[in-house]
N, C-alpha and C positions, 0 to 999 in steps of 0.2 A: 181285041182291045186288052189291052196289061194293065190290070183294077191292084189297087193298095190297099192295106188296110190301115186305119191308123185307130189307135188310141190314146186321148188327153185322161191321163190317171187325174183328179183334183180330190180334194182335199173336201170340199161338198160333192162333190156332181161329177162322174164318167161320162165324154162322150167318146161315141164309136163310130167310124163312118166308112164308107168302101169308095176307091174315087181314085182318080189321076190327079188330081190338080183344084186352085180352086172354082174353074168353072165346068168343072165335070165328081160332081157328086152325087151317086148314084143312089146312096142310102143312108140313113144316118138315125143314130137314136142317144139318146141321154136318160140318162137316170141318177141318184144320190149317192152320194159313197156310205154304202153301210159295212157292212162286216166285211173282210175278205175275200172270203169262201162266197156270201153271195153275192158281191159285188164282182169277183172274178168269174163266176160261172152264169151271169144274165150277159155280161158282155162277150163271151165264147157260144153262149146260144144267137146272138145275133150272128156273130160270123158266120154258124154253122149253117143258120136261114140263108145268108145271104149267096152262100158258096153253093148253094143250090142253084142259083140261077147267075151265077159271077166266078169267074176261076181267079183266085186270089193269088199272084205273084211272089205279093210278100207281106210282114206286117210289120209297124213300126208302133212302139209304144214312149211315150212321155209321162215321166210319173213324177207326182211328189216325191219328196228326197228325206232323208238320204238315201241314195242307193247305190249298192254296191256294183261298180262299173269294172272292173276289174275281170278280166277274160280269163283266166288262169286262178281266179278264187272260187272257192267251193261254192261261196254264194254269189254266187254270179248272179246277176237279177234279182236281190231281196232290195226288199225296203228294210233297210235296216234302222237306226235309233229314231224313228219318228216320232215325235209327241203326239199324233193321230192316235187315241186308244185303240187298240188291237192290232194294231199295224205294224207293228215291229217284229223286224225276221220274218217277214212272209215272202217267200218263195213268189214274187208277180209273174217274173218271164216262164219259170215254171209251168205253174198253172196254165199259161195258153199254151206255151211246147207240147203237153202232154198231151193239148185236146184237140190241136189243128194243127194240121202237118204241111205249112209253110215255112221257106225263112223268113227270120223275125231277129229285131235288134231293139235292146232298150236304151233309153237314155234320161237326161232327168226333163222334168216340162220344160223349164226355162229353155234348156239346150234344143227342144225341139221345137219350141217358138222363136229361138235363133235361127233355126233352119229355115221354117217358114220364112219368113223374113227377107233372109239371106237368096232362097230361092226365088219368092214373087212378090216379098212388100218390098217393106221400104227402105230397107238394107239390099237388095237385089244388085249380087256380085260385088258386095261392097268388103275391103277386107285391108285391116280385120274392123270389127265390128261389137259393140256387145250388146245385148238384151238384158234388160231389168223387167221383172215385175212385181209393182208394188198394190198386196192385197194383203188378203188374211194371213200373208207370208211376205217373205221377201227374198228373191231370187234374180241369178244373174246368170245367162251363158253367155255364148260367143264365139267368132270365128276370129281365126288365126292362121295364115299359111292356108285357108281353104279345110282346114280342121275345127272340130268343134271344141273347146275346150274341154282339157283333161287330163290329170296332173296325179295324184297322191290316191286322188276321187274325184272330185268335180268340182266346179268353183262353190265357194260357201259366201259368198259375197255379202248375203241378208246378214252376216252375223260380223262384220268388221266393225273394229273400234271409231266411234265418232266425239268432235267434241260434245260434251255436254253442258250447255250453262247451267248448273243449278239454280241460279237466280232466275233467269230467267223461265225454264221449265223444270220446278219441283218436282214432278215424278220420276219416280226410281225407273222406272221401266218393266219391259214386259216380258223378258224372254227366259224362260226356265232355266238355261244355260250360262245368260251373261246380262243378265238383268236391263244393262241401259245399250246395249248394241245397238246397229241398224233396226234389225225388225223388233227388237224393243223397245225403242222410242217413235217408229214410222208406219210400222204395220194399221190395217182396219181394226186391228184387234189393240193396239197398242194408244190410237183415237179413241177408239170408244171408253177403254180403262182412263185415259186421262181425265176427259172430259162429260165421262158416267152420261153419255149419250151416242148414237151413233151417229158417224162423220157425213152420211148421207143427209143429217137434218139439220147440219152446221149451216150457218149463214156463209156468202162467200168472203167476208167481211169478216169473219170469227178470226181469231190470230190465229188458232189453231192449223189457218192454212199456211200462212206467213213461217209458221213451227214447222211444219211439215216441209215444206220446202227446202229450208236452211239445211234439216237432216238429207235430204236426196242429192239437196245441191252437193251435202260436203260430200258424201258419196259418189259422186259421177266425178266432181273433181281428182277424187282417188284415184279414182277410172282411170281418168285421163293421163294421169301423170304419171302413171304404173301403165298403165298397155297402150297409150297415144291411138284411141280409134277413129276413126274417118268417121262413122255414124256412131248414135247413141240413139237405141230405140225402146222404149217405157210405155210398159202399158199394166195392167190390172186395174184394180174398182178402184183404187183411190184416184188413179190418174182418169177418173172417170168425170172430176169436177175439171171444167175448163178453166179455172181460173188458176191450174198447178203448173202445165206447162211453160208460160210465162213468167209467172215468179220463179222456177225452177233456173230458166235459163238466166234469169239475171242477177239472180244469186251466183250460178255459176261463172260468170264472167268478173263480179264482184271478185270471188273468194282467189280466184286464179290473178285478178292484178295485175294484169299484163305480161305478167309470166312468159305462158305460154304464145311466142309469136305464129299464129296461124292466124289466116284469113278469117276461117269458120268459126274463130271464138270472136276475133274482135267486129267483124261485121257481116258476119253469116252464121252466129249459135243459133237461128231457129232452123238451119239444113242440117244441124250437126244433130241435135236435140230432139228425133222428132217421133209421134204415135205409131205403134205399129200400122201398117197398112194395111195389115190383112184384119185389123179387129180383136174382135174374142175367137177368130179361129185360128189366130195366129198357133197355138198348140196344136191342136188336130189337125190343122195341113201341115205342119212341121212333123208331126208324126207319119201320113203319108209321105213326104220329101226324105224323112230319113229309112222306111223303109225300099222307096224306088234308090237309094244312093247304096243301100247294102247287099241290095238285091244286083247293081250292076257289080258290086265286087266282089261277091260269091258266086258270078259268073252264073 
């Protein structure tokens, strides 16, 4: 049996798992993201458990961003300018190269919850396609030509310019970079700063979601009209209230106006718009999916 390894790098929480797919998962553990050093070497002690009793093929990793993706740069594999304290210029792929001797390939989370996706949810062979996810961050991958996106660096999507009503929504925004951007007005983090509560204890009723949506909506319309994708698939904690996906799409159909003449916006945006399939493991089986795909072209 040809076992993967994957790893979801997040921004709280690593998880690690050993597996083919998602109904062959053989082992699996999580823990918090703390430092580094020990957040990279409890997740290399799992492997090295596991490879005791499982021959590992390959490994695939997905991590918070930015990272540097670039095959021919010195820092091939760091996480390079991340607002995560301590996290900046750390050597990730590094670190497991040195300690487990598989091939291994990184990529950023979002990109590898596109894979997932792409290979067993709800993008499955759909192409092209992109992945959003909107949480304590805000991120986008996607396929292309049956490639993942990848360009300068990677897509930076969470950080594009939106409108902003100031009448309407007073806060500056949240993001250390560009104050009122996407993940500065949309992010978990960027809810809770507005509204000096968190978004989990909102009513569904609160405008706050009504606000929220407008910013995703105008966002996916970007989407749409810069890369024209067949699906559009969202997921993280915010899209974790039911009542985002629906207003999301019908904002989207709103802002677009007729514009755009396809079927799936004017009477099929809930097949164009829709949750990941595979859940919250949408990252960690994408990170299995991209190491079985690097594994078939390093022969």
């Amino acid at each position: 049996m040809k076992l993967f390894g994957g790893v979801e790098t997040g921004g709280t929480k690593i998880v690690c798992v050993v597996g083919d797919g998602p109904d062959n998962i053989v082992a699996e553990t999580a823990f918090p993201t703390t430092t580094p050093d020990e957040t990279i070497s409890r997740s290399i002690a799992f492997f090295r458990e596991q490879m005791q009793s499982y021959e590992l093929e390959a490994l695939g990793i997905g991590t918070f961003g930015p990272v540097d993706l670039n095959t021919e740069s010195a820092t091939y594999g760091y996480i390079t300018t991340t607002p995560k304290p301590g996290w900046s210029n750390v050597d990730l792929l590094g670190g497991f190269k040195r300690a487990i001797p598989v091939p291994m390939v990184i990529d950023t989370d979002v990109n590898a919850a596109a894979m997932g996706e792409f290979t067993w949810g709800n993008a499955k062979g759909i192409d092209p396609f992109v992945y959003y996810t909107i949480g304590t961050g805000i991120g986008m991958g996607g396929m292309v030509n049956h490639s993942l996106l990848h360009g300068l660096t990677h897509p930076e999507a969470g950080h594009m310019i939106l409108r902003h009503d100031l009448k309407r929504d007073p806060f500056p925004g949240a993001c250390t970079y560009h104050g009122d951007c996407f993940e500065g007005l949309a992010t978990g983090f960027a809810l809770e700063k507005r509204w000096n509560v968190r978004g989990e204890t909102l009513p569904d009723e609160h405008p706050a979601w009504a606000l929220e949506a407008n910013y995703i909506a105008q966002a996916l319309v970007n989407t749409i009209l810069m890369l024209s994708p067949k699906k559009i698939v969202i997921g993280g904690g915010v899209m974790q209230r039911d009542v985002m996906l629906p207003l999301i799409r019908k904002q989207v159909v709103e802002l677009l106006n007729g514009y755009v003449q396809s079927d799936q916006i004017l009477s099929g945006i809930d097949t164009l718009i829709v949750p990941p399939g595979l859940g919250k493991k949408a990252g960690v089986l994408g990170a299995i999916a991209l190491a079985q795909t690097f594994a078939q072209i390093s022969g």
